[in-house]
C-alpha positions as CSV (number, residue, x, y, z in Angstrom):
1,X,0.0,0.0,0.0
2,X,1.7,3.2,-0.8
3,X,2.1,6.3,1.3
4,X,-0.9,8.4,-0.1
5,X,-3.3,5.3,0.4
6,X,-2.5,4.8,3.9
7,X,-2.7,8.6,4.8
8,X,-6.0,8.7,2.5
9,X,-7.6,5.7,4.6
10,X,-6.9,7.1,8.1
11,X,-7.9,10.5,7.3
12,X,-8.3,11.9,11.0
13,X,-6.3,14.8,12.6
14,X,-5.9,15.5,16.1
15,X,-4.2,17.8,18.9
16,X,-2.9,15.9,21.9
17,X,-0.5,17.8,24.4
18,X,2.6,15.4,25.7
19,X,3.9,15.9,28.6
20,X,6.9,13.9,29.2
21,X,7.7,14.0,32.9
22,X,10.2,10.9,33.1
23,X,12.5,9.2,31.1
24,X,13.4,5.3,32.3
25,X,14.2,2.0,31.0
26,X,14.7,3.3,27.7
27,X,11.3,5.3,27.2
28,X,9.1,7.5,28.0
29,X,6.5,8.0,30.9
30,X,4.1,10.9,31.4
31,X,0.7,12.5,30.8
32,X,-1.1,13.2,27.7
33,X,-4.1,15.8,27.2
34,X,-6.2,15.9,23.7
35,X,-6.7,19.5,22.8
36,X,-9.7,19.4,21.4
37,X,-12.0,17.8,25.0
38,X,-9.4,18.1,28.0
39,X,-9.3,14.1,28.6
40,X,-6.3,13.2,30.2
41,X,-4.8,10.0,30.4
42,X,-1.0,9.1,31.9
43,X,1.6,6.5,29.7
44,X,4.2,4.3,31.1
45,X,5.7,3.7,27.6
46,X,6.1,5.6,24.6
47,X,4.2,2.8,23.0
48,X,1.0,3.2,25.4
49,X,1.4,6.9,23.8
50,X,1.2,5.8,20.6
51,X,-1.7,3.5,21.3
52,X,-3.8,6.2,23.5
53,X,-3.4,8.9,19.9
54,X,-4.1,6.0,17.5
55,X,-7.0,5.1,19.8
56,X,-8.2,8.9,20.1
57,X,-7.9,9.0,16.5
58,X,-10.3,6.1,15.4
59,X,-12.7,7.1,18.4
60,X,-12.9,10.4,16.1
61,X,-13.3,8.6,12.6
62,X,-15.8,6.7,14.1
63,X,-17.7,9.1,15.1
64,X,-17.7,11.2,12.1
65,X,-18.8,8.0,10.1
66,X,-21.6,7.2,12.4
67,X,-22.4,10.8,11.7
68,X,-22.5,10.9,8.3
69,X,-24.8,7.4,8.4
70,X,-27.5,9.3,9.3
């Protein structure tokens, strides 16, 4: 799949604010706040980051598809 596909098929945009308040065992640990509805959640991992966006991100689409259903 090339580059313009995969972006074309997520198609969501978000704001998250990181904060980064440890660093240990290699990665990251600290607190992230999406921009856009003040839920906050705290990571142990740069990973669990990643997953908590990519989560927020296809809560979103899924949303706006539900929405666009009716």
């Amino acid at each position: 799949m090339g580059m313009h596909k995969l972006n074309d098929s997520q198609g969501g945009k978000a704001t998250f604010i990181v904060d980064i308040q440890h660093q240990q065992n290699g990665t990251w640990q600290g607190k992230v706040t999406w921009a856009d509805n003040g839920r906050k959640e705290t990571f142990r991992s740069a990973l669990e980051l990643l997953k908590l966006m990519d989560g927020a991100i296809n809560e979103e689409n899924s949303e706006i598809a539900d929405s666009s259903t009716l």
